[in-house]
N, C-alpha and C positions, 0 to 999 in steps of 0.2 A: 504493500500500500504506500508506504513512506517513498519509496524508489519509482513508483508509478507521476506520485506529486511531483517528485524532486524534477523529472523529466518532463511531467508536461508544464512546471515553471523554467524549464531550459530552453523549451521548443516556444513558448510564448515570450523569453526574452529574446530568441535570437526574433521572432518579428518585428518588434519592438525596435529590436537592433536596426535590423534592416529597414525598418520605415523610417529613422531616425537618419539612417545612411543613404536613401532615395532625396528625404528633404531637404539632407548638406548638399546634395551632386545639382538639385536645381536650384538652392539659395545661390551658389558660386555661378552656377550662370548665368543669373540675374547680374551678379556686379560685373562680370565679364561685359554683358552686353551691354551694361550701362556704362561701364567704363570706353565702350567703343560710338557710344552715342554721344559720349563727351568728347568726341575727336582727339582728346589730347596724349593716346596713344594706349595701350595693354599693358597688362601684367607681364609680367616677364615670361612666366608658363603659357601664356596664350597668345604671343607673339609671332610664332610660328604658322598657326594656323590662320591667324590675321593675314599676315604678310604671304600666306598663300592663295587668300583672299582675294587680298590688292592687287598682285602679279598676274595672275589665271582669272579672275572672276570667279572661280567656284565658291559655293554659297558655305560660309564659315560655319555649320554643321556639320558640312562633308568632309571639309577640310580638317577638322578637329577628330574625325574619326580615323582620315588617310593619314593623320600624325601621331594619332596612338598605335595603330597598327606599325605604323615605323618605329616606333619606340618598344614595342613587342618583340619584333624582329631584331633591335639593338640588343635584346638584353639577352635574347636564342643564341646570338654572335659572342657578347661578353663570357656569357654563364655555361655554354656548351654542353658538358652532360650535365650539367647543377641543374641545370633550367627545369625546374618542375614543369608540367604537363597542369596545375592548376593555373599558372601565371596566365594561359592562353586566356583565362575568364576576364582577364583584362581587356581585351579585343571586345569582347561582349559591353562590357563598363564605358570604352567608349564610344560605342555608338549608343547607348543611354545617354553618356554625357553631350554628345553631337547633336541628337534630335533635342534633347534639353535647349540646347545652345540656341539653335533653329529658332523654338518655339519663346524662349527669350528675345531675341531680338526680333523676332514679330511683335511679339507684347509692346517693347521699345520705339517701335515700327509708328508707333498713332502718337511716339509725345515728336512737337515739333523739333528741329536739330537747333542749337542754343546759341546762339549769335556773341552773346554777353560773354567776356572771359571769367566773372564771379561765378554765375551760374555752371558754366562745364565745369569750375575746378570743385565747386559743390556737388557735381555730380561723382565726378570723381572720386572727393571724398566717402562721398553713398557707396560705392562701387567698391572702395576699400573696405568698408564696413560687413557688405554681403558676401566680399570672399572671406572675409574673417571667419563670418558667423558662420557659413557653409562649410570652410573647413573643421572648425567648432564641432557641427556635427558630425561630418563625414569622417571624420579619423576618427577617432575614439572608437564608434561605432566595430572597427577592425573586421570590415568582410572583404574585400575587394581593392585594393589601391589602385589608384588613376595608374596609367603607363608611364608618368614620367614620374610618381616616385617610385615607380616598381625599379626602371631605369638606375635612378639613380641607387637605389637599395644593391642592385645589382655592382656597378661600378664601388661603390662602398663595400662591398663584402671579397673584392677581386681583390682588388689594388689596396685593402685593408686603410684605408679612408674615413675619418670621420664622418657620418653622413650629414652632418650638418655643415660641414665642410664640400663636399661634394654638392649640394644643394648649392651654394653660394657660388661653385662654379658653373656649374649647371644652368642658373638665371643668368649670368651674366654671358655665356656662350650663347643662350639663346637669343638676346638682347642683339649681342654682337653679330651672330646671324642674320637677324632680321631687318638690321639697321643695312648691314654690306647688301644684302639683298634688294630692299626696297633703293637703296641708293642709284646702284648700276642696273636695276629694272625699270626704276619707275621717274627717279632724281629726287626722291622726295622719302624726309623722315619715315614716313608710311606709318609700320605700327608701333613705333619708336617715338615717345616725347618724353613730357613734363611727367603724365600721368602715369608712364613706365617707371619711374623713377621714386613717384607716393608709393606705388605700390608694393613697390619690391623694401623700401623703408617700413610703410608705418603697418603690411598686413599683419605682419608678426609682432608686432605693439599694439595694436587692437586686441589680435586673439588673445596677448597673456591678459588684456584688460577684461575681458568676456570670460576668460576661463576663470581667474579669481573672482568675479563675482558669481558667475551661474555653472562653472566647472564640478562645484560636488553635487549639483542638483539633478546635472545631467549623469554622474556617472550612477547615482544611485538609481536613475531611470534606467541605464545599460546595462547595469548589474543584476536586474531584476532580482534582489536576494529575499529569500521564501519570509517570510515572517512568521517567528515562531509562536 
């Protein structure tokens, strides 16, 4: 009886879990898309798929999908026999994450584009706040990681790399990519500005601001622990 309980409070927290981990994958791309409606350029992680954007026309969902699946493929190349056979569910995660993306900047799609430079850099700020709080969610929760912390996890545990260190290279390759890219494709910043620059700053001073206030409320929600 006791072992029966125990388990169907394990099978209703992993839901729990995972609804908790769908809500962070679309809060984040809310600030994504709002941060691309502020024109004043992406997060560092989503630069890529911008600047794939910009170059080709393809609609920044697809794109966000054909960059996880490369990022999948990085880590088959890094990890070689290590590579579990679960990591493939990333592939799955982002095309979740892609149509997410899609269906945010439709959402974004009906506010008009912002003329004022207070008002984008207000949005901006909003935009840092949602990938905060999306990542907030979406990590703790521990089902699935996006393909570029899988990536980087991977490079971390090779090259025995701090991963928080790796992370810091990681955004700023990508940064650096996207800027050489859009320059010789397009001549222009592209997905590269000011707002690259909040982001990759204050997202991580938000979250610890979010996590110390509302971090043990949410872990006792993930933990779903039985009451005696």
């Amino acid at each position: 009886m006791k072992s029966e309980l125990h388990k169907k409070i394990r099978e209703e927290n992993y839901a729990i879990r995972f609804l908790v981990y769908i809500v962070g994958l679309f809060i984040m791309t809310l600030g994504i898309s709002l941060s691309v409606k502020s024109n004043l350029g992406v997060s560092p992680v989503s630069s890529i798929p911008y600047t794939i954007t910009c170059i080709t026309g393809l609609e920044m969902g697809k794109a966000t999908i054909l960059f996880h699946i490369v990022l999948v493929v990085m880590q088959i190349l890094i990890l070689r026999k290590a590579f579990q056979m679960k990591n493939l569910l990333q592939v799955v995660v982002g095309v979740i994450f892609g149509y997410f993306t899609t269906f945010s900047n439709y959402l974004f799609s009906f506010l008009p584009t912002p003329e004022h430079m207070t008002v984008r850099l207000l949005m901006m700020l909003g935009s840092t706040v949602l990938i905060a709080v999306g990542i907030f969610f979406y990590l703790p929760a521990d089902i699935v990681p996006l393909a570029g912390e899988g990536a980087m996890k991977a490079v971390s545990d090779t090259m025995h790399i701090a991963f928080n260190k790796v992370k810091v290279g990681f955004d700023i390759s990508m940064v650096i990519i996207s800027l050489i890219s859009c320059l010789v494709a397009l001549g222009t910043l592209g997905s590269v500005g000011v707002g690259t620059i909040i982001a990759a700053v204050l997202v991580g001073s938000v979250l610890g601001v979010i996590t110390g206030w509302f971090g043990e409320k949410r872990d006792k929600i993930l933990q779903g622990t039985p009451s005696e």
